[in-house]
TORMI-889627 format. One line per 5 residues: number of its first residue (from 1); their letters; for each residue x, z, y of C-alpha. Coordinates in Angstrom, 3 decimals, decimal comma. Each point is the difference from the previous one (the first is absolute). Layout:
N
NUM	A	X:Z:Y ~ ...
% end
This chain:
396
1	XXXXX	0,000:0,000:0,000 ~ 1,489:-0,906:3,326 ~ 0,487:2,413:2,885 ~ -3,324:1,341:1,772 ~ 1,666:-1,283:3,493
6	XXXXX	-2,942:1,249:1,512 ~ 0,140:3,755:-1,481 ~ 3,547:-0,601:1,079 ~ -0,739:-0,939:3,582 ~ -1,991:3,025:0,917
11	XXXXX	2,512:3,029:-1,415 ~ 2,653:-2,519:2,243 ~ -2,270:0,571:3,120 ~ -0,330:3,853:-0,745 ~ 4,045:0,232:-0,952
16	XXXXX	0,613:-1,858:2,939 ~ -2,115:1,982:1,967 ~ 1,712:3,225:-1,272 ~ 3,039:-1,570:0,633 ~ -0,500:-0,593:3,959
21	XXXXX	-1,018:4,243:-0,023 ~ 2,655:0,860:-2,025 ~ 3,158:-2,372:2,345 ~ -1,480:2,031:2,948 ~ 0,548:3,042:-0,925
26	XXXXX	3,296:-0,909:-1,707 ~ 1,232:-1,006:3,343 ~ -1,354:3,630:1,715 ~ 2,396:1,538:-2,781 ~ 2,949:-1,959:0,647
31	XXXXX	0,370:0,275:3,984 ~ -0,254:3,938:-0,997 ~ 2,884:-0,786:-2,688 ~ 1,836:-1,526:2,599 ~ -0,859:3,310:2,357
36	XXXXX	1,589:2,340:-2,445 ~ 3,404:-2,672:-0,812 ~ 0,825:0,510:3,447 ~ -0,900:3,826:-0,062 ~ 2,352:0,507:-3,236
41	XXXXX	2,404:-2,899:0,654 ~ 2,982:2,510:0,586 ~ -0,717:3,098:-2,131 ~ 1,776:-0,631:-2,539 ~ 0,870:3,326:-1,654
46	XXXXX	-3,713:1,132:0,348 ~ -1,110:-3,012:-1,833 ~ 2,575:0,364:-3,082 ~ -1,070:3,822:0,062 ~ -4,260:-1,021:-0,525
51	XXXXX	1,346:-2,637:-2,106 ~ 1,736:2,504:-2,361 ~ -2,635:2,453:0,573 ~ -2,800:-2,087:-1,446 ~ 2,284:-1,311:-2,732
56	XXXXX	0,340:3,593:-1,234 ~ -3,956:0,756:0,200 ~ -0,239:-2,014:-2,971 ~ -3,830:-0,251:0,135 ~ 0,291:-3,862:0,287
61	XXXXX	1,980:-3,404:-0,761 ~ 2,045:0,238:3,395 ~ 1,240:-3,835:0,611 ~ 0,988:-0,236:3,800 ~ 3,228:-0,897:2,487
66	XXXXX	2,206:2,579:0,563 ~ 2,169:-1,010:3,460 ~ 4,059:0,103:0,377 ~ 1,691:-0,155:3,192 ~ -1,549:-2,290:1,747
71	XXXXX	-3,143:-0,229:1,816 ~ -3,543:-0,578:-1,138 ~ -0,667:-2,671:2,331 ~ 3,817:-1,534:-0,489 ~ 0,670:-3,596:0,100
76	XXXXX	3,389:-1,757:-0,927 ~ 0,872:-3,470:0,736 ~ 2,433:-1,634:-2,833 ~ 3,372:0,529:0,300 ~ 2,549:-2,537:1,714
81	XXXXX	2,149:0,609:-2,287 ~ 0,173:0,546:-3,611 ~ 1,109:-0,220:-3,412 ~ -0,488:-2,982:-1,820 ~ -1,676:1,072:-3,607
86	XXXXX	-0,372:-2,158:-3,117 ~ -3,224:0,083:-0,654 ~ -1,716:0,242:-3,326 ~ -4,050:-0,237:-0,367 ~ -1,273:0,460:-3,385
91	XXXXX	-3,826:-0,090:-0,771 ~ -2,034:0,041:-3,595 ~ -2,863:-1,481:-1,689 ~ -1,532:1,125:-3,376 ~ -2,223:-0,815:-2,780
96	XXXXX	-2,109:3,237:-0,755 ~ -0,746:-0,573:-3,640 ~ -3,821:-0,407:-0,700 ~ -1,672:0,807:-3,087 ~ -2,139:-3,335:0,366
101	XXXXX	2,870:-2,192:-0,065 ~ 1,007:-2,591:-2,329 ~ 3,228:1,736:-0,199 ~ 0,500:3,570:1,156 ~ 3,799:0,477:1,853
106	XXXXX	1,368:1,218:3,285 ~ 1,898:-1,486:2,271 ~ 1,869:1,314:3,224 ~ 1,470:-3,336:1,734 ~ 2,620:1,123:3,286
111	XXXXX	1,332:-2,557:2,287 ~ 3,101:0,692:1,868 ~ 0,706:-1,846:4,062 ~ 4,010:0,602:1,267 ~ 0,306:-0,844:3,576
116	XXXXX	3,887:0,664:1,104 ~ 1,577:-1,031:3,600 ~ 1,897:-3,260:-0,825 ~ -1,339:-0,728:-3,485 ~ -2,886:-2,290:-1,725
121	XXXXX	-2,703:2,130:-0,905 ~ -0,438:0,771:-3,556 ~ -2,552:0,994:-2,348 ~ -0,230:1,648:-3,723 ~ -2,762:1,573:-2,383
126	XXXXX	-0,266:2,214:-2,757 ~ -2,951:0,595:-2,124 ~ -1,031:2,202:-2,624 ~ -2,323:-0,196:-3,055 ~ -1,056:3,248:-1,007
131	XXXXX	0,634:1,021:-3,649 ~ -2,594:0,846:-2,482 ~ 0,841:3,892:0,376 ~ -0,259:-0,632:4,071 ~ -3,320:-0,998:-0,375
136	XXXXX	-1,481:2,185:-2,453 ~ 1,625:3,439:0,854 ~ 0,333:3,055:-2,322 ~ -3,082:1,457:1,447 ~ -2,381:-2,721:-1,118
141	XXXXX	-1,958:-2,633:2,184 ~ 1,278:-2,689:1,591 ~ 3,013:0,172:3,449 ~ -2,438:0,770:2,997 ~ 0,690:-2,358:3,422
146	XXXXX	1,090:3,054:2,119 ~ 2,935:0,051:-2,441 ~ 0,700:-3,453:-0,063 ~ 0,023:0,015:3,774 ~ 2,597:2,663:-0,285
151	XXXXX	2,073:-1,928:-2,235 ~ -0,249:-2,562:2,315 ~ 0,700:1,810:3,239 ~ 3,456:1,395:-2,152 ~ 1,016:-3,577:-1,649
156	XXXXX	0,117:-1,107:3,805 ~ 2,304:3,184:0,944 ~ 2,002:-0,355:-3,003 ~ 0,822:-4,029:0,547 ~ 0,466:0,948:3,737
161	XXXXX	2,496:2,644:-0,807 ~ 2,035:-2,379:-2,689 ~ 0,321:-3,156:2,423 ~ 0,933:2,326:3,358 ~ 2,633:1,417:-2,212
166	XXXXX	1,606:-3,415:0,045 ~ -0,176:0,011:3,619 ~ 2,584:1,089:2,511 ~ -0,561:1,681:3,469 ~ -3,713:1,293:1,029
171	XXXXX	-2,967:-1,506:-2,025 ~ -3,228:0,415:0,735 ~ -2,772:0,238:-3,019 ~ -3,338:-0,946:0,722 ~ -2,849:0,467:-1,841
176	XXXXX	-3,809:-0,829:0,784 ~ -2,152:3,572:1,265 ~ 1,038:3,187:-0,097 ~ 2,918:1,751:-1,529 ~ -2,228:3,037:-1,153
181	XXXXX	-1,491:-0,520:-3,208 ~ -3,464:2,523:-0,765 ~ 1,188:0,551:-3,531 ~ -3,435:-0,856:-2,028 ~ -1,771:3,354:-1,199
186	XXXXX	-2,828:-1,217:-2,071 ~ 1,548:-2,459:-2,338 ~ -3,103:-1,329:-1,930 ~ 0,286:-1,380:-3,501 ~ 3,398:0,576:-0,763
191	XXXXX	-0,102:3,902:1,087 ~ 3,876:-0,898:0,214 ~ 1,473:2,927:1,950 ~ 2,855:-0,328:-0,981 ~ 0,407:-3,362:0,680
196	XXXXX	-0,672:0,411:3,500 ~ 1,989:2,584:-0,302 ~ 3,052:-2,243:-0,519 ~ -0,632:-2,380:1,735 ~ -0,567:1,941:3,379
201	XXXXX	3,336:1,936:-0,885 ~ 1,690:-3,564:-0,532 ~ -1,442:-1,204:2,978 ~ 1,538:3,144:2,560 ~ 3,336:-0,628:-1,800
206	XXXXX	0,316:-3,646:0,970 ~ -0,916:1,572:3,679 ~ 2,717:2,352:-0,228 ~ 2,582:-2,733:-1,268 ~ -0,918:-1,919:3,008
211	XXXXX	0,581:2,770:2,191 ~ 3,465:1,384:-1,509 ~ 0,858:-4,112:0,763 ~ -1,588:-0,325:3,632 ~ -2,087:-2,667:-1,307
216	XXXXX	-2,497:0,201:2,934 ~ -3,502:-0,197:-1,452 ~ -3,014:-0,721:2,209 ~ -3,193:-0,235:-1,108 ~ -2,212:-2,439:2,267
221	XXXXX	-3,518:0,865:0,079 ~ -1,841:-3,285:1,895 ~ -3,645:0,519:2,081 ~ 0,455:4,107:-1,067 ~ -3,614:2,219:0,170
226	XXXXX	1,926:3,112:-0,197 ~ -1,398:3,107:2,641 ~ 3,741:1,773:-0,584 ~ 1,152:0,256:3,454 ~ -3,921:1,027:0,680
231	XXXXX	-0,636:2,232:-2,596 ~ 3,107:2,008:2,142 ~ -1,568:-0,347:3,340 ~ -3,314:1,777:-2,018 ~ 2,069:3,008:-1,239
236	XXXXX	2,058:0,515:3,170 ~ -4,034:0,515:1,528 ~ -1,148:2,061:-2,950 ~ -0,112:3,786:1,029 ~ 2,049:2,492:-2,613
241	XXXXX	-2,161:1,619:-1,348 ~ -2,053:-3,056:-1,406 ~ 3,168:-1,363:-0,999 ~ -0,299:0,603:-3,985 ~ -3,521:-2,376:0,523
246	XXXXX	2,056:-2,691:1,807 ~ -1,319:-2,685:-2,617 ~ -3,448:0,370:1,694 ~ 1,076:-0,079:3,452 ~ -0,173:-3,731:0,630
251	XXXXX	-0,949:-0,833:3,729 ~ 1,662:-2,945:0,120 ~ -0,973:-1,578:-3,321 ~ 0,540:-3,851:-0,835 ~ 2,163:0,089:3,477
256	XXXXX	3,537:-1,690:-1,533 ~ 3,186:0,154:0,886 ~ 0,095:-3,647:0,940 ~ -2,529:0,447:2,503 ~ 1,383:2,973:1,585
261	XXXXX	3,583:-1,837:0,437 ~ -0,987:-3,766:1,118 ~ 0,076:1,295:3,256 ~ 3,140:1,457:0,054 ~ 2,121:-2,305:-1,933
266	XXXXX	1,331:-3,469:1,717 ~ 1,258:-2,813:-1,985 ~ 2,732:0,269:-2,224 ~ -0,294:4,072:0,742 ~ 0,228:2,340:-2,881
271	XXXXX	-1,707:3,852:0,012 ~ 1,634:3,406:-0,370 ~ 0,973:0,489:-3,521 ~ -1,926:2,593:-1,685 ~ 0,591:2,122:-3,757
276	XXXXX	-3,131:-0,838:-2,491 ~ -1,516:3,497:-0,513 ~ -2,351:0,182:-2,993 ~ 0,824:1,182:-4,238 ~ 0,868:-2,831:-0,812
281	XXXXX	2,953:-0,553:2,423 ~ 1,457:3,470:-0,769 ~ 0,823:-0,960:-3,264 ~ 2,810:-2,548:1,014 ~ 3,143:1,496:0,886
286	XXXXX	1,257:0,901:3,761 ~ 1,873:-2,880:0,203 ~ -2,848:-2,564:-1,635 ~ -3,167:1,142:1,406 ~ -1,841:-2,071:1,571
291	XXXXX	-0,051:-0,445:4,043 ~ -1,873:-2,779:2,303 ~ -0,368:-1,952:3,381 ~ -2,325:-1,787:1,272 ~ 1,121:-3,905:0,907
296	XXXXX	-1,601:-2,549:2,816 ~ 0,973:-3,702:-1,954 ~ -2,613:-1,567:2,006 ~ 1,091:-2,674:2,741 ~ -3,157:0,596:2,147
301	XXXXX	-2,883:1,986:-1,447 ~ 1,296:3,097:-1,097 ~ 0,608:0,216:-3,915 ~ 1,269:2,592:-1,519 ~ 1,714:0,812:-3,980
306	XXXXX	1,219:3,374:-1,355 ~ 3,284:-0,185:-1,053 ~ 1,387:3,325:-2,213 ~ 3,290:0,811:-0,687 ~ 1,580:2,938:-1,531
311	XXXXX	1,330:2,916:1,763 ~ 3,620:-0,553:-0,349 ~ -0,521:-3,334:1,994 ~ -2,666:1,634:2,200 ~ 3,200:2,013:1,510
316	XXXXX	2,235:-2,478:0,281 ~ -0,807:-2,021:3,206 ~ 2,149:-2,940:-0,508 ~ -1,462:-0,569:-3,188 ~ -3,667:0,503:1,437
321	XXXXX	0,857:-2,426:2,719 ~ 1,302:-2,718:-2,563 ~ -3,191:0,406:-1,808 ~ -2,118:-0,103:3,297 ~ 1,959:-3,290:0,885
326	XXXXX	0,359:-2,008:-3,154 ~ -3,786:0,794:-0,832 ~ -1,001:-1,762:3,059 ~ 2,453:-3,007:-0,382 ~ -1,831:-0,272:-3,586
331	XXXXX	-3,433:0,181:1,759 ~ 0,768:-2,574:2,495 ~ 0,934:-2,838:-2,011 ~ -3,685:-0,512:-1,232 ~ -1,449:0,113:3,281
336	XXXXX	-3,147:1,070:0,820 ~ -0,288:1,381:-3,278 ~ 2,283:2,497:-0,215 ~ 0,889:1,413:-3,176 ~ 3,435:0,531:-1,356
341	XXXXX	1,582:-3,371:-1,233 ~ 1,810:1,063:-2,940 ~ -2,702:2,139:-0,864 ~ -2,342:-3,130:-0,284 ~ 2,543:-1,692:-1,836
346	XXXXX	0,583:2,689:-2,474 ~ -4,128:-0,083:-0,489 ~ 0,344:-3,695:-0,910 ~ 2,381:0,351:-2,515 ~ -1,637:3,141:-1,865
351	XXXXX	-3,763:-1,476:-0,254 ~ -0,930:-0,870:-3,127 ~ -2,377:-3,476:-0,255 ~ -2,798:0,255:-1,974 ~ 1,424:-2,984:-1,816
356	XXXXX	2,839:1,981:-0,890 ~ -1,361:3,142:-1,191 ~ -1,889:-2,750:-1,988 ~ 3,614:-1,741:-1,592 ~ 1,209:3,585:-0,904
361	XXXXX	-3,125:0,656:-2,193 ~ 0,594:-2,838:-1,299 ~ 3,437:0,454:-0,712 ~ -0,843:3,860:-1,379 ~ -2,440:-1,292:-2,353
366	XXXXX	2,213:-2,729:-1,590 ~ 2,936:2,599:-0,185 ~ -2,500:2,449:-1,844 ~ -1,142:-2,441:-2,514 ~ 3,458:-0,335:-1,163
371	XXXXX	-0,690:3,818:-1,317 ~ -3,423:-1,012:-1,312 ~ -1,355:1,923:3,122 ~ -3,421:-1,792:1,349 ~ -1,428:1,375:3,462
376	XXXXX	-3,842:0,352:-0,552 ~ -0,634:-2,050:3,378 ~ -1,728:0,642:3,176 ~ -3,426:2,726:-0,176 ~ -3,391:-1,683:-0,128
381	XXXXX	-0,273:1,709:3,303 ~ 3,105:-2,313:1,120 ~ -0,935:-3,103:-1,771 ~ -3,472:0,023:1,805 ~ 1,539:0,545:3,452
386	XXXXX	2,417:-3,539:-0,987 ~ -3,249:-1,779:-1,378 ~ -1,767:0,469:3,033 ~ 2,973:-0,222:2,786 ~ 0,246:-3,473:-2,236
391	XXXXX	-3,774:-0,814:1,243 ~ -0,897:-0,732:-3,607 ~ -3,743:0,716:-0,491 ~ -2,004:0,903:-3,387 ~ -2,664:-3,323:-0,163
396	X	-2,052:1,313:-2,952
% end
């Protein structure tokens, strides 16, 4: 049956209509937002104090900005001068293996982008069929996503760590969102906590290789929704004494930190850095937990990324300014569409075609009836979904 556009058309009138409401007030929160940046812009050590405060309450998931040394309301322009890293952008695709498949398997795919002063660009890729054990853990069921991503996220870190080690002087490892990974909680199916386990511990190891190398990791987060650097602004303005009940104290809800900075931040302008305060950050190391500023990569209209980087980079300026610059020089070469070069390239290589995940069934099932192995083929469910995306029709 076809969409009821006319069903549709209504609940778009009344979500529109919400909508219009909604942007109003919205914009009533954020000029008070702005109010309290430039109230709290330069108090500093009060603000790390209510931050720690209302991380030790413990009567909610705390996930905020937690300012440095400079300013709320700072703004850098790039530096005029400054070092020249390699850079290395690695990004990964997978194949989440599917019960209704022809053939079930995994796949992580990671492409690889080197962009060094002087040199051709180059590119590489390494992929990774998961075993038999991989996919059916101890625990029973089947791998869940959340720990495929995971895998993912750490095939990228480990590939970036082998290739930088090849590298002399500064290099500069980028990777596509943030550096903080939410280890997953509820693994479904597989029930494999120990898995995730491993993996999470493998994954802060390869971050504390980088680190011990200066490999300078950073994270670049495009169009971010987060409310860090407001969810501050609302605890700086939250009394003591309601402090522990912080998580309900949300005046300036759906105000983000994009909005609040557009403003303030000129072209080519980067933010004040700031330490990522939440559980999940505390479990890196000093040295590898996760920091953040705010960039401007838009030419006109203001358009700001998140880029994070770890703390041991965080405090070194020249290495913050290298970052700062290079990510802009990236941005820049596609225009008005500005989004890290290598990154994009590193995304080409790493997808996976449909046409290929296709050939490597293909190539699994002919390997597997060498061992008198025969897949039992796609589910009904998934053979009815091909029938009709085929437009083949039952005529009886």
């Amino acid at each position: 049956m076809p969409v009821d556009y006319q069903d549709i058309k209504q609940q778009i009138q009344q979500v529109a209509s919400q909508s219009g409401q909604q942007q109003q007030a919205i914009r009533d929160r954020l000029v008070t937002a702005r109010g309290l940046l430039a109230q709290y812009a330069n108090e500093l050590d009060f603000l790390q104090q209510r931050v720690e405060a209302a991380a030790a309450a413990h009567s909610f998931g705390l996930h905020c900005a937690c300012p440095l040394r400079e300013p709320l309301d700072f703004a850098a322009d790039p530096p005029g001068q400054h070092a020249r890293p390699v850079v290395l952008a690695a990004d990964g695709s997978q194949v989440n293996p599917s019960r209704h498949d022809e053939v079930i398997f995994g796949l992580i795919n990671v492409g690889l982008f080197r962009m060094a002063p002087g040199e051709a660009p180059g590119e590489a890729v390494a992929g990774h069929l998961f075993s038999d054990d991989e996919l059916y853990p101890a625990q029973g069921g089947m791998i869940s996503e959340d720990l495929v991503a995971l895998k993912r996220d750490l095939k990228e870190r480990t590939f970036l760590l082998q290739r930088a080690g090849q590298e002399q002087g500064l290099v500069l490892a980028l990777v596509d969102g943030p550096l903080l990974y939410r280890k997953p909680r509820d693994v479904s199916g597989a029930h494999a906590d120990a898995e995730v386990e491993q993996a999470f511990a493998d994954f802060l190891s390869v971050t504390e290789q980088m680190a011990a190398r200066g490999i300078a990791m950073a994270g670049y987060v495009d169009r971010p929704g987060a409310d860090l650097l407001v969810r501050l602004l609302e605890l700086a303005d939250t009394p003591p004494a309601e402090l522990a009940q912080a998580d309900r104290h949300r005046p300036l809800r759906r105000v983000s930190d994009v909005a609040l900075l557009s403003g303030l931040l000129g072209p080519g302008q980067r933010s004040a850095v700031f330490a990522l305060e939440s559980s999940d950050a505390r479990v890196f190391s000093e040295q590898t937990r996760p920091h953040f500023f705010y960039l401007n990569v838009g030419a006109g209209k203001p358009y700001l990324a998140r880029v994070e980087i770890p703390a041991w980079a965080a405090n070194d300026p020249d290495v913050t300014g290298a970052i700062h610059a290079v990510l802009l020089e990236q941005c820049r070469v596609l225009g008005r569409r500005a989004y890290p070069y290598a990154l994009l390239r590193a995304h080409e290589i790493a997808v996976v075609s449909y046409e290929e995940k296709r050939q490597i069934a293909g190539m699994i099932t002919q390997e597997l009836s060498k061992y008198g192995v025969v897949p039992e083929g796609p589910s009904n469910k998934q053979g009815g979904k091909e029938t009709l995306s085929g437009r083949s029709k039952f005529n009886g």
